[in-house]
TORGUKOL-983037 format. One record per residue (C-alpha): x, z, y. Coordinates in steps of 0.25 Angstrom, whole numbers, padded with zeros to 4 digits, always signed. Last residue first. Layout:
BEGIN
XZY;...
END
This chain:
BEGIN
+0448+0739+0418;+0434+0746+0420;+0436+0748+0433;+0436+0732+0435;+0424+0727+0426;+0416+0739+0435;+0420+0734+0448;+0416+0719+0443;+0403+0723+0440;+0397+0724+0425;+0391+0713+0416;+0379+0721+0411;+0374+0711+0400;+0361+0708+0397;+0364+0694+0403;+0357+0687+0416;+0368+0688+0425;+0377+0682+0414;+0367+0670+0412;+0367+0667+0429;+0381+0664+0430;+0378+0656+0416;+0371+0647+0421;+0377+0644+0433;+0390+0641+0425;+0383+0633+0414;+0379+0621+0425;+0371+0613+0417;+0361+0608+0426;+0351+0612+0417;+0359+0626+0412;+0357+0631+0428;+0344+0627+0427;+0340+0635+0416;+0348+0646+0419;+0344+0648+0432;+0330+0650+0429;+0334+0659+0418;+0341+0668+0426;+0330+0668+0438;+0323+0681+0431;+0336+0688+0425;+0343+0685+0439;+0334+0693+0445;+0335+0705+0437;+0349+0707+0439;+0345+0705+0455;+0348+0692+0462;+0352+0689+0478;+0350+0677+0484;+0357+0672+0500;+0354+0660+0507;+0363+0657+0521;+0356+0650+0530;+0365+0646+0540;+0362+0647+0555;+0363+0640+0569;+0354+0627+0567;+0343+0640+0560;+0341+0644+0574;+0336+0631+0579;+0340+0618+0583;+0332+0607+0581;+0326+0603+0565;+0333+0591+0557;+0327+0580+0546;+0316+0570+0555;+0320+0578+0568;+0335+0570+0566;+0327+0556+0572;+0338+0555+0583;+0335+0570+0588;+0336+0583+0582;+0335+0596+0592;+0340+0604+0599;+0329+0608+0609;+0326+0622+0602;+0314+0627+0604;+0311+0639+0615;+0304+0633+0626;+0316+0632+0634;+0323+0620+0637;+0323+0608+0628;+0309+0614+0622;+0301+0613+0635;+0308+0600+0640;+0301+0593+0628;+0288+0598+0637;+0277+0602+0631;+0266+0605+0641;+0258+0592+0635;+0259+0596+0622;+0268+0599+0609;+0284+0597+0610;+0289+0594+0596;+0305+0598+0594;+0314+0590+0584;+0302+0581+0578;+0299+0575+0565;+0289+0579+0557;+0276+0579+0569;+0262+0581+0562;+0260+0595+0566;+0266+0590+0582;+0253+0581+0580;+0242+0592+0580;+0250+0600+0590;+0249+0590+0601;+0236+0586+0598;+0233+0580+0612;+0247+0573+0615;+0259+0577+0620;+0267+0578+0611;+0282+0581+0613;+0294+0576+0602;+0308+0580+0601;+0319+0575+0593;+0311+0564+0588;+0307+0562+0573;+0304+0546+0579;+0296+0545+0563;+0290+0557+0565;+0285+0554+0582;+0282+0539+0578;+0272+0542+0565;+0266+0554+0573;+0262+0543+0583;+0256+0535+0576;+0248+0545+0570;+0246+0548+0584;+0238+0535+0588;+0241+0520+0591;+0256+0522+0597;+0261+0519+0609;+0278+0519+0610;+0285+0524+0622;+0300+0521+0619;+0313+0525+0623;+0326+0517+0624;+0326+0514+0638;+0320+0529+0642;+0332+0536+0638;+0340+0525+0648;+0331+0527+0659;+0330+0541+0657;+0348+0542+0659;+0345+0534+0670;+0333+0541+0678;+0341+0553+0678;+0335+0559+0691;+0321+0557+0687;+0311+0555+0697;+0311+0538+0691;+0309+0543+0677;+0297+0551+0681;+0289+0538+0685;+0295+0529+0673;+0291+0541+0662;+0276+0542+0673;+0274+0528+0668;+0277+0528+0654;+0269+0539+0652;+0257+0534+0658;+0257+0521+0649;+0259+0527+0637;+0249+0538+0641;+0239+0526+0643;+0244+0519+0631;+0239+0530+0622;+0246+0534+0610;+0258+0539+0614;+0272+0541+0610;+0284+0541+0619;+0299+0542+0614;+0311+0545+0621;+0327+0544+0617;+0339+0550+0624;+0350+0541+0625;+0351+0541+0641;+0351+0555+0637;+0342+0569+0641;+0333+0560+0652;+0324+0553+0642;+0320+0568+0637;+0315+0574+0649;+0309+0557+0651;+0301+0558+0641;+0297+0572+0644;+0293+0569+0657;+0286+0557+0654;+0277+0565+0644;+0273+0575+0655;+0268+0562+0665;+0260+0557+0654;+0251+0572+0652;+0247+0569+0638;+0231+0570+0633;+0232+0555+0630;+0243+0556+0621;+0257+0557+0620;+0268+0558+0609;+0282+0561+0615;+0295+0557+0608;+0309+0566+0614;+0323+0561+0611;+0337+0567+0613;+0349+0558+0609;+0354+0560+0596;+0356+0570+0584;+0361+0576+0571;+0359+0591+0569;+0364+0604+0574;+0378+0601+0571;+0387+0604+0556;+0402+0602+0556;+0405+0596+0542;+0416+0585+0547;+0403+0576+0547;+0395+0584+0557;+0407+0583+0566;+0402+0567+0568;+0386+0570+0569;+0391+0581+0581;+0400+0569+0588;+0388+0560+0587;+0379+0570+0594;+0391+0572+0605;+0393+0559+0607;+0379+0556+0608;+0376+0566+0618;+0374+0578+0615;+0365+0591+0608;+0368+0603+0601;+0373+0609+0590;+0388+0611+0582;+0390+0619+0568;+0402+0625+0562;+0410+0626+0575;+0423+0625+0579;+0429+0633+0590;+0433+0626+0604;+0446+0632+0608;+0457+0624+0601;+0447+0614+0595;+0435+0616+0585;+0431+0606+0575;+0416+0604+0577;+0414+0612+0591;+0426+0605+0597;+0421+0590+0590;+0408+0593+0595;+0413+0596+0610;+0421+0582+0611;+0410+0576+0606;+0405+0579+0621;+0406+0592+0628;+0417+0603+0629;+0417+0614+0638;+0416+0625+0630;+0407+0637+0628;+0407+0651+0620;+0400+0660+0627;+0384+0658+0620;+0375+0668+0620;+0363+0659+0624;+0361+0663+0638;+0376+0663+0641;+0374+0648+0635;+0364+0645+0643;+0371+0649+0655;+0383+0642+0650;+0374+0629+0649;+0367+0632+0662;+0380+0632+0670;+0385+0620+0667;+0398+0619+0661;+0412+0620+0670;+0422+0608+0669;+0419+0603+0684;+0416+0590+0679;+0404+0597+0669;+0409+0603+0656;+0402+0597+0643;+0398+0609+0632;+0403+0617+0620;+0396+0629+0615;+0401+0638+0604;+0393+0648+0599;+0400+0657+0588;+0393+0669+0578;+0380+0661+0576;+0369+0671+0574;+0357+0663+0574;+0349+0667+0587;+0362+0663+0596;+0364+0650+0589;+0350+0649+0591;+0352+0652+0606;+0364+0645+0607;+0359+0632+0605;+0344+0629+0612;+0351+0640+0623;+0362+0630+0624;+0353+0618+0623;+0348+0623+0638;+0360+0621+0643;+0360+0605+0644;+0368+0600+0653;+0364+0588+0656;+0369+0575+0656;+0383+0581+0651;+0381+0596+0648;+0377+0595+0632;+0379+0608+0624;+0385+0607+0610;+0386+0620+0603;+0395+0625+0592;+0392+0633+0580;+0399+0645+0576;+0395+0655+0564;+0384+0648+0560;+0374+0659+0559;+0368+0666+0547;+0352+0664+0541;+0349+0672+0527;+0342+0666+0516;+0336+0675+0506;+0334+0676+0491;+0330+0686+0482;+0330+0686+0466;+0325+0697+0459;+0312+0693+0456;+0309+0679+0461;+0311+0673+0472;+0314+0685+0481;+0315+0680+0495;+0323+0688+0506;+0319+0685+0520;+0329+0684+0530;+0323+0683+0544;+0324+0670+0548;+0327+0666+0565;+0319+0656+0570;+0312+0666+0577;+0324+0667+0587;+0325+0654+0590;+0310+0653+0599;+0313+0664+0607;+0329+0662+0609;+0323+0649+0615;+0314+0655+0625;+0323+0666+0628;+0333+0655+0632;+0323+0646+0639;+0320+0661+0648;+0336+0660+0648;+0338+0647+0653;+0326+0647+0663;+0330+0662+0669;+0345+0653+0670;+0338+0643+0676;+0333+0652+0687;+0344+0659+0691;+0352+0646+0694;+0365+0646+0687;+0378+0649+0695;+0379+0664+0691;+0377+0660+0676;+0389+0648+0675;+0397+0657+0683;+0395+0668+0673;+0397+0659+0660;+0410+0651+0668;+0415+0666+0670;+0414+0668+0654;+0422+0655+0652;+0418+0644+0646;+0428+0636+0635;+0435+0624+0639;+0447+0629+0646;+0454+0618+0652;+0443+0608+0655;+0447+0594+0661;+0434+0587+0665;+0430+0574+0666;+0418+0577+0654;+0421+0565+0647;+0437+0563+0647;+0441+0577+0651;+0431+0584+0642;+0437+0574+0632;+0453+0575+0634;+0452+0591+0634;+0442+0592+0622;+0453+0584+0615;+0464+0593+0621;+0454+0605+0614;+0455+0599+0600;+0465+0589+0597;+0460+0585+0581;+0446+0587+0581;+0443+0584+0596;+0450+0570+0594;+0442+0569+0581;+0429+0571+0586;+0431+0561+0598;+0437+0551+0589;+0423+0553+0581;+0416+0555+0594;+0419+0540+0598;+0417+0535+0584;+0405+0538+0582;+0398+0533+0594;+0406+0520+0592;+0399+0519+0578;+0385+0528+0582;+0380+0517+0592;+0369+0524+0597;+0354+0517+0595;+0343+0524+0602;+0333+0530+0593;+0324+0520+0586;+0308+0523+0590;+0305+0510+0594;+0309+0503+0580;+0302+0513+0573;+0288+0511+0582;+0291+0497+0580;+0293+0497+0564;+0279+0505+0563;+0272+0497+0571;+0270+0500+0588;+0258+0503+0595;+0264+0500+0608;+0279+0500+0611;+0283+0503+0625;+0300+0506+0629;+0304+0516+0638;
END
């Protein structure tokens, strides 16, 4: 990791720079990839699975006796963790849910807003490095809880062409059946444009390496709409004196270890800890057994010391990182003062780990400086909030005039006088009536 000491202003911004990704050749990979899929559907999933995943799948989507085998074959007490996560998750998703609450703002009048699920949304479920089931509970469960008609899941196949076990567990777990074997670009241009057996989507979440993140930003443009813009995982940590060192190595390196792309940032204010921290990062690297992919996290990450917490305040706000532990004295006192954060870990006994698995909050969350203008996943990801208004005779008399007036000021006659008729002594009479009398 890189060590700046009491940096200026323009240091500490300099130091805190994501990794650089070249976005033009990036770009223009998927964008082949995107419309290959696009315009060949399922023989173009054919020719990539083969080509990047080194394996010829004839049917693509899971079947029911994968689903059971994938059950038998899973350790009992991974899935007792998965479901206890599960419940955990469900938990803390369910209250998110609004009840409809209808609002009379003024006398006759009544508004309210009511929350419908997107009819069929798509998920991306990552399987290469890792594969990583536990974003299909973070996923289906608030898809689940919201009421979306359709859950479509696509994920890498292994060598042998099956899914791991844990993600179709998961997925069991989250109501989810519907599940291909599709990674890559490849999968976001099926869950944006649909192939042969693949259904399109009206919204796609979930997380991926770069190509997958750039291939989600490109489909945004044909009007497919994703969770939120992202890029490689990152978590800061702010330390003090009355941190345990060898707990915040761990979590620097539990995020190191996600992507040789993957970004972590340490703040402290005491040299000592620096010092300390440091130390046990380089003595747990080395009892790791992806010391590579750390080492390559770790080369463009930064330990930086600051002269007090203010200082520290101004680094985590203007980092805005995806997700940020403190483990420092006044915890809770500095997480009031935090604006932009994905996910906020408070406490020595707080692990980022906590909240990636099972503590209930959801861990898909915005990276790449996103947490300064988008929220993670929650319920309201899978909804539409649909707004619905409903007038009486007398009503309209009351908020006529109002409407009027504005109405004439931006001289638009037409709204002006939809609401003049209404507002007449005359007693226009219902079309039933108008037709028996002729």
């Amino acid at each position: 990791m890189k060590i700046i000491k009491h940096p200026t202003k323009q240091q500490l911004t300099e130091a805190l720079h994501r990794p650089a990704i070249d976005r033009e050749n990036l770009d223009a990979v998927v964008s082949d990839i995107l419309k290959n899929v696009k315009t060949n559907g399922d023989a173009a999933l054919h020719e990539y699975t083969f080509r990047f995943d080194g394996v010829e799948i004839e049917n693509r989507l899971v079947s029911s006796d994968e689903m059971k085998q994938a059950e038998n074959a899973l350790p009992e007490k991974l899935k007792t963790a998965i479901r206890q996560a599960a419940k955990n998750i469900h938990t803390f998703h369910a209250a998110q849910v609004e009840p409809i609450r209808k609002i009379e703002t003024m006398p006759g009048v009544v508004c309210w807003r009511k929350s419908v699920g997107i009819e069929r949304v798509g998920l991306y479920i990552p399987g290469g490095t890792a594969p990583l089931f536990s974003t299909v509970l973070m996923l289906g469960i608030p898809a689940q809880i919201a009421g979306c008609q359709e859950v479509v899941l696509c994920t890498p196949p292994a060598k042998d062409g099956r899914v791991h076990p844990a993600i179709l567990f998961a997925a069991r777990v989250a109501g989810i059946s519907r599940i291909y074997k599709v990674g890559g670009a490849q999968a976001i241009a099926a869950l944006a444009y649909g192939t042969e057996t693949i259904p399109a989507v009206r919204k796609i979440f979930g997380p991926g390496n770069r190509y997958v993140t750039a291939a989600k930003q490109l489909v945004q443009k044909d009007g497919i709409a994703i969770d939120m813009p992202a890029g490689p995982s990152e978590v800061m940590v702010f330390a003090d004196e009355t941190c345990v060192p060898t707990f915040v190595a761990a979590d620097l390196l539990s995020q190191a270890e996600h992507d040789v792309d993957s970004q972590v940032v340490f703040l402290t204010t005491s040299e000592t800890v620096l010092e300390q921290v440091l130390k046990q990062v380089d003595v747990q690297t080395k009892m790791l057994p992806r010391q590579k992919m750390l080492q390559a996290a770790l080369s463009h990450s930064v330990a930086v010391l600051l002269e007090n917490e203010e200082k520290a305040l101004e680094a985590i706000n203007l980092y805005a990182p995806e997700h940020l532990i403190l483990a420092c004295e006044k915890a809770a006192d500095m997480a009031d003062k935090v604006v932009n954060a994905g996910s906020v870990f408070l406490g020595n006994y707080t692990p980022e780990a906590a909240g990636d698995y099972a503590s209930g909050t959801n861990h898909t969350l915005p990276t790449n400086g996103f947490a300064r203008s988008y929220s993670g996943v929650s319920v309201d990801s899978f909804v539409k909030k649909i707004t619905f208004q409903q007038i009486t005779r007398e009503g309209i008399q009351s908020l006529g005039p109002t409407i009027l007036e504005m109405a004439e000021a931006e001289q638009l006659p037409a709204h002006a006088l939809a609401v003049s008729l209404r507002t007449m002594e005359v007693d226009f009479k219902p079309a039933e009536k108008l037709s028996n009398e002729h």
